[in-house]
C-alpha positions in Angstrom: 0.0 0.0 0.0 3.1 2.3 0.8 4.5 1.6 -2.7 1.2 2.7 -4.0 1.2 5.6 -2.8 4.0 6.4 -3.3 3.3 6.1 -6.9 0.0 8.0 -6.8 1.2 10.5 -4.7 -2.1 10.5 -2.0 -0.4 11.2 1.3 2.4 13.9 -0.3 -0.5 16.0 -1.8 -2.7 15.8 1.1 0.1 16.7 2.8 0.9 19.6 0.8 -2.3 21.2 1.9 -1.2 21.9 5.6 0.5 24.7 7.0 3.7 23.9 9.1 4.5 26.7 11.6 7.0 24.2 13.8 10.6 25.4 14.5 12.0 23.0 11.8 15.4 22.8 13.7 12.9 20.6 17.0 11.1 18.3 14.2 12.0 15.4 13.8 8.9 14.0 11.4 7.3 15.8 8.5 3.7 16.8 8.2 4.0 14.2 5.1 5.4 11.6 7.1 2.9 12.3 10.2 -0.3 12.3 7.3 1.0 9.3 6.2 1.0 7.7 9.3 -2.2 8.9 10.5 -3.4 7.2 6.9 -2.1 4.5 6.8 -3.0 3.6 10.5 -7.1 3.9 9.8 -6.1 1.6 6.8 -4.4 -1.0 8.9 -7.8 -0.7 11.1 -6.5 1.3 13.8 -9.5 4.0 14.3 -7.9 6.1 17.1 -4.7 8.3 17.9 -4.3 6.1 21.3 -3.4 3.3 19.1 0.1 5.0 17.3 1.6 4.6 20.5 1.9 0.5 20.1 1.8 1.3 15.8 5.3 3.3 16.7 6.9 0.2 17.3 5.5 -1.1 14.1 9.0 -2.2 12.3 6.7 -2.9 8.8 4.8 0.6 9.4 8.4 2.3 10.1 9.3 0.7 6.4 5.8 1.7 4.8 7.3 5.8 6.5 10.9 5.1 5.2 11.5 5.5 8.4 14.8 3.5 8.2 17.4 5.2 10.5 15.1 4.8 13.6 15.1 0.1 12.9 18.7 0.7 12.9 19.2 2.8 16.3 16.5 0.5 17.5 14.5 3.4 18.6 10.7 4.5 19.1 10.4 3.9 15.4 7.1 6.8 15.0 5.8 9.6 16.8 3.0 9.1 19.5 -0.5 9.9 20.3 0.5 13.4 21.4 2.1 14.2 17.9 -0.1 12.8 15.4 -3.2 14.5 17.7 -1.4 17.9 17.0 -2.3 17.4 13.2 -5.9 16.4 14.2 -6.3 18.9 16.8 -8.4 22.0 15.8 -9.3 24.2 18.6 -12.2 27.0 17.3 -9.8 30.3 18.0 -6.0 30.7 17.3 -4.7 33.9 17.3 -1.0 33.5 16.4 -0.2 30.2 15.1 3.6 30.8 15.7 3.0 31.0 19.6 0.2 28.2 19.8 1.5 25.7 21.9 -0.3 22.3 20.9 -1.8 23.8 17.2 1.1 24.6 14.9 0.2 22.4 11.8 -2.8 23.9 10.2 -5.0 22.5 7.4 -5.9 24.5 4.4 -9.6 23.9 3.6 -10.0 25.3 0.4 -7.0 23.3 -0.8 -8.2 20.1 0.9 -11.6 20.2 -1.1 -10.0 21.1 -4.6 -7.9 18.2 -4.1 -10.7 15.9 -4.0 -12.1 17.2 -6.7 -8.9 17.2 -8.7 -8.2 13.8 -7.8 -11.8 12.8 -8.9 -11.1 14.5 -12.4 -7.4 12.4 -13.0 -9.5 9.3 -12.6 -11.2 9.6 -15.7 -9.5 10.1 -19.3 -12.2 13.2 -19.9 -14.0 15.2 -17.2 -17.7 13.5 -16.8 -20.8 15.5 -18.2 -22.8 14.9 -15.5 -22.3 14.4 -11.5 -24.9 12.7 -9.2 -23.7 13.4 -5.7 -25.6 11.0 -2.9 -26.3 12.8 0.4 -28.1 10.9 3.5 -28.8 12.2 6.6 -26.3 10.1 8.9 -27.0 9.8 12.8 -23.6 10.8 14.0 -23.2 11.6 17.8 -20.9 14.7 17.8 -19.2 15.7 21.4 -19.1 19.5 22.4 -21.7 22.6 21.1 -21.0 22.3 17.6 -22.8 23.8 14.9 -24.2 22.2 11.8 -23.5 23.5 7.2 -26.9 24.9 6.4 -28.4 25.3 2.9 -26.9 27.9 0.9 -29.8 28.8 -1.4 -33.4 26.9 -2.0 -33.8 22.9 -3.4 -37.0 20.8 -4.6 -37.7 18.1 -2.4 -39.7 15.2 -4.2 -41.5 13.0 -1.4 -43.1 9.9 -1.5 -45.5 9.2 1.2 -46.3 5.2 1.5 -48.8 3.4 4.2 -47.5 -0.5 5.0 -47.9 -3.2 7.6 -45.5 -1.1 9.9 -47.4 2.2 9.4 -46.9 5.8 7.8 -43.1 6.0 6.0 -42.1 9.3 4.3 -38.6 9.4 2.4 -37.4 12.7 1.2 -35.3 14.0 -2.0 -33.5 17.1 -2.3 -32.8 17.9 -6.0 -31.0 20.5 -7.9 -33.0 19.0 -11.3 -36.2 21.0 -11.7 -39.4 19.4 -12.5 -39.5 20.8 -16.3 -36.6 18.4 -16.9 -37.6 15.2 -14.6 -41.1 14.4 -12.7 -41.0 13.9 -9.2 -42.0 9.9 -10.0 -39.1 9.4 -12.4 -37.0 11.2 -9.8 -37.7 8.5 -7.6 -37.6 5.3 -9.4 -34.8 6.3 -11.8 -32.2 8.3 -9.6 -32.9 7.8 -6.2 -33.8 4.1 -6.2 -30.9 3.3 -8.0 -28.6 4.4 -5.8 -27.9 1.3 -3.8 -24.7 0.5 -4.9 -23.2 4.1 -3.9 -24.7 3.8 -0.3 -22.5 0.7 0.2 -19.6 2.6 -0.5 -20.8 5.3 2.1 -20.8 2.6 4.6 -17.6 1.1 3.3 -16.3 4.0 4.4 -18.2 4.4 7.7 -17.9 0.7 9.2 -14.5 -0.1 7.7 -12.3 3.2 7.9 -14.1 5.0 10.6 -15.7 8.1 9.0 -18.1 8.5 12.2 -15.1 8.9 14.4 -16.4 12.6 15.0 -15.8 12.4 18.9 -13.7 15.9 19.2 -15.0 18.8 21.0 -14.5 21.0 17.6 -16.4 20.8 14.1 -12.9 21.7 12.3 -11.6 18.4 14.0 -14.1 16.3 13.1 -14.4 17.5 9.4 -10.5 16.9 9.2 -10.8 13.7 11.0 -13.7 13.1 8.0 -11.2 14.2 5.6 -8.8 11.5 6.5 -11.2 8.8 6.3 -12.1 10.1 2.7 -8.5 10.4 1.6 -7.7 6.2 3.4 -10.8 5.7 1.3 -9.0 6.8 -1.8 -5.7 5.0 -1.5 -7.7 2.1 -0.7 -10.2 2.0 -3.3 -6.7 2.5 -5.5 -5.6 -0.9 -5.0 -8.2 -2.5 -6.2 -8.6 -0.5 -9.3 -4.2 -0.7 -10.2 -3.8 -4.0 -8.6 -6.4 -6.6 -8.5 -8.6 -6.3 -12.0 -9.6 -9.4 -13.1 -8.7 -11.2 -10.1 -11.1 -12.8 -7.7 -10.5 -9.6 -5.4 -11.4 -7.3 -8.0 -14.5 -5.7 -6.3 -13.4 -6.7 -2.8 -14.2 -4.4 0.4 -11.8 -2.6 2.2 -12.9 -4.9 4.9 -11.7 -8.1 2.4 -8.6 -6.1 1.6 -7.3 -5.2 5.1 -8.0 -9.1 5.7 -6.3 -10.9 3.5 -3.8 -8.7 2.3 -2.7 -6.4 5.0 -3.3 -8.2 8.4 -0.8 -10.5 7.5 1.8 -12.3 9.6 5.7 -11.9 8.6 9.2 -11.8 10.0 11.3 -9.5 9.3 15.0 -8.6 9.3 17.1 -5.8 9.3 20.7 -5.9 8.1 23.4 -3.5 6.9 22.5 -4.0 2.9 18.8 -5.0 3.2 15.5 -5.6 4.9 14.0 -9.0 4.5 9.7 -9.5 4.8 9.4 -13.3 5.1 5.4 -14.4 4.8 4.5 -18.0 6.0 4.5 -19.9 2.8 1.2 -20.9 3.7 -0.7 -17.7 2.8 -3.8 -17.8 1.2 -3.2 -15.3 -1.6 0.2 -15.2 -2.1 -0.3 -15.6 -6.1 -2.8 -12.4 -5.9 -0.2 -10.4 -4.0 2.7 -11.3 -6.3 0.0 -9.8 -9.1 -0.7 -7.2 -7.0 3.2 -6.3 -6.3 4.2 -7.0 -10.3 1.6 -4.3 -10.9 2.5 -1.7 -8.7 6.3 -2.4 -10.4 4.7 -1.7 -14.1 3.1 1.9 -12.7 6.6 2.6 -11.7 7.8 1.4 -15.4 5.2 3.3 -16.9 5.9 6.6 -14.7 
């Protein structure tokens, strides 16, 4: 997954959308590094900062970082809780961001939401006519008096109101297509209904990489903590889509990849002239991984 990214560049440009006002001569990681960490932890399946303080130790994670010097010295391999919370943490007023004390890593908002959309655009060979977005309600405990985005200007809403064995059931619609162009009954049946397939991935991304982690007393900490979900989401859904077409795991989960491709067991050694990652010969889908691996060589070939 490191050498993916790598490739594709995820982490670094996410990166590139903070704001370092450390004293560079104390800092010993890089915002790239400590995004990339952060990243690839809620890939691994690790949904909370607490948790980087046993992932530090991580010899394989401290590869995935080129984090090299620190398996030879035998060190703390990675920063802490109290580091990578630093990037996360967004208190609601900071008036100098030189003399904060626990906030001197700021995110860029504006950059962070072009870069999804920028992203979105390299995926395809010519930009898309046409973009459905699916938003649901989601019943999200939030910590703290936060308040919630609000309409920026008037939509239709198409509802359908149904009477079952279980009683009244109203669903709602909010549409930017006007009814000239698309009835309220087509509306239903032919975009909404439809959308099944696209709620999964909302889940995906909910159940499997932690997107309703929003337990910080700040909106600005939750939305970045939403942010990073989205952007694991994207590296993930990149390994499928580079590394396993036409295999048996070619629409697999990020559940089904973490599985049986990441949560793997291996011993490995550090020498002088090389690091060694020795699987059990015994694994499952060692033939997919070599695919996988001879793949992520060709993008490398191919530039």
């Amino acid at each position: 997954m490191a050498e993916l990214d790598k490739e594709l560049k995820i982490t670094k440009m996410f990166a590139e959308c903070f704001e370092d006002y450390r004293n560079l001569s104390y800092v010993d990681y890089s915002v790239h590094q400590l995004v990339a960490q952060k990243i690839h932890g809620l890939i691994l399946g690790y949904e909370d900062v607490n948790d980087h303080d046993k992932l530090r130790h991580d010899p394989a994670l401290a590869i995935a970082l080129e984090k090299l010097n620190c398996l030879e010295l035998k060190e703390n391999f990675l920063d802490g809780k109290s580091t990578i919370n630093r990037l996360e943490y967004c208190p609601e007023t900071i008036l100098e961001q030189e003399k904060s004390r626990y906030h001197r890593i700021e995110h860029d908002q504006k950059k962070i939401e072009k870069l999804f959309v920028d992203i979105f655009l390299q995926s395809y060979k010519k930009p898309p006519k046409q973009i459905i977005l699916d938003m649901d309600v989601t019943d999200d405990q939030v910590h703290g008096n936060q308040t919630e985005k609000s309409w920026s200007c008037q939509r239709r809403v198409v509802t359908k109101v149904c009477y079952g064995s279980k009683g009244l059931k109203m669903r709602h619609v909010v549409t930017s297509l006007p009814a000239s162009k698309i009835p309220p009954s087509k509306l239903y049946t032919e975009k909404y209904c439809p959308r099944g397939e696209m709620e999964n991935r909302i889940k995906e991304q909910q159940l499997d990489l932690f997107a309703d982690r929003t337990s910080t007393q700040t909106f600005q900490s939750n939305q970045l903590r939403l942010w990073f979900s989205s952007f694991s989401y994207v590296l993930m859904q990149s390994f499928p889509h580079y590394c396993l077409a036409k295999t048996s795991f070619a629409k697999a989960t990020v559940g089904t990849i973490r599985l049986n491709f990441l949560k793997l067991g291996a011993r490995i050694t550090v020498s002088v002239r090389r690091i060694l990652i020795a699987i059990a010969s015994a694994c499952p889908y060692q033939d997919i991984l070599a695919i996988a691996y001879s793949r992520i060589e060709a993008i490398q070939d191919t530039g």
